[in-house]
C-alpha positions in Angstrom: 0.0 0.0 0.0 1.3 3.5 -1.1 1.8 5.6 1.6 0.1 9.6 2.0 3.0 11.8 1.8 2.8 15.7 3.7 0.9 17.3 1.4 -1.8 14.6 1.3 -1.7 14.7 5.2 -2.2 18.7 5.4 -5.3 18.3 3.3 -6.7 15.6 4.8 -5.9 16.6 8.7 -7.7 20.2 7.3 -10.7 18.7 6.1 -11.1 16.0 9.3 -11.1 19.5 11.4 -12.9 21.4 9.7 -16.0 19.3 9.9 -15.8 17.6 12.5 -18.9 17.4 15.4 -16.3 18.1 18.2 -14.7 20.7 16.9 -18.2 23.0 18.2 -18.3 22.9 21.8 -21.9 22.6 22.3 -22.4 25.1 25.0 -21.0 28.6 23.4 -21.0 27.2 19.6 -17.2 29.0 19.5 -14.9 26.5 17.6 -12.4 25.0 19.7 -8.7 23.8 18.6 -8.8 20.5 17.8 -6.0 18.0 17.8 -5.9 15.0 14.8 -3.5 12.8 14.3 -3.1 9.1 12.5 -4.5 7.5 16.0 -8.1 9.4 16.0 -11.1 8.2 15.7 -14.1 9.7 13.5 -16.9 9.0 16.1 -14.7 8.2 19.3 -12.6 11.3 19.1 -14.4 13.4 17.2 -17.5 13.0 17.2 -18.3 12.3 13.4 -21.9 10.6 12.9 -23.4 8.7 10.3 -24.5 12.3 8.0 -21.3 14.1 9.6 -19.1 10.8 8.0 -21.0 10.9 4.1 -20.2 15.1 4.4 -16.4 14.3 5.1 -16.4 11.3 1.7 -17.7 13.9 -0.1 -15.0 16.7 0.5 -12.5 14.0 0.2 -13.7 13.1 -2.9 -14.0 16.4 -4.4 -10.1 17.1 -3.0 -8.6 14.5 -4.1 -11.0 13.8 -6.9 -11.5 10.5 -6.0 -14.0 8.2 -7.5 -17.0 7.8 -4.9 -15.9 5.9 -1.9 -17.7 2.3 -2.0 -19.4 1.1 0.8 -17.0 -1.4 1.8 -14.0 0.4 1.9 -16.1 3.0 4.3 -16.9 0.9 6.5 -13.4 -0.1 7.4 -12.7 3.4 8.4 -12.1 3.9 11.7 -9.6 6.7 11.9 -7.8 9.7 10.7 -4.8 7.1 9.7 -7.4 4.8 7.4 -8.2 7.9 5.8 -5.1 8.7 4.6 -4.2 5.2 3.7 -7.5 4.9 1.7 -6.7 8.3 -0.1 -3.1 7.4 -0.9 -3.8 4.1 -2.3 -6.7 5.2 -4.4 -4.1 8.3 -6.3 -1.5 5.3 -6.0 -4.0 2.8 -8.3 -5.0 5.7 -10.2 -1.7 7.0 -11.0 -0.9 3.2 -12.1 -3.9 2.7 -13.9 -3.3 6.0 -16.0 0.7 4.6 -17.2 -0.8 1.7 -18.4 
């Protein structure tokens, strides 16, 4: 499996943040700093939900203009880490895909 590399990371690490439940405290609606890293979880740590978890495919798909995210593959993320993972490999295949 192809690893992300930095700039992949950035993006991704962005996006989790920016929509991400937790990142509203729920009591003065101010956004708070949040901390992601390979090792967070989308509903654990920060609070994604089932709608909160199709918004975040579809900015990934549309940043890394990605073909839509199958159900299988979705449901084996877990964390900020399978993300990226899932992201590099799918430019990785695509990248092979188009040389051939």
């Amino acid at each position: 499996m192809s690893a992300p590399d930095i700039q992949q990371q950035t993006a991704i690490h962005r996006i989790v943040c920016q929509l991400a439940p937790a990142v509203l405290s729920t009591a003065s609606k101010s956004r708070r700093h949040l901390e992601v890293s390979r090792n967070s979880l989308l509903v654990e740590d920060l609070g994604y939900h089932s709608l909160a978890l199709l918004e975040l495919a579809l900015a990934l798909e549309d940043e890394f203009n990605l073909p839509p995210i199958n159900e299988q593959a979705a449901q084996q993320i877990r964390s900020v880490g399978d993300i990226e993972d899932l992201v590099a490999a799918t430019l990785h295949n695509a990248r092979h895909d188009a040389a051939t």
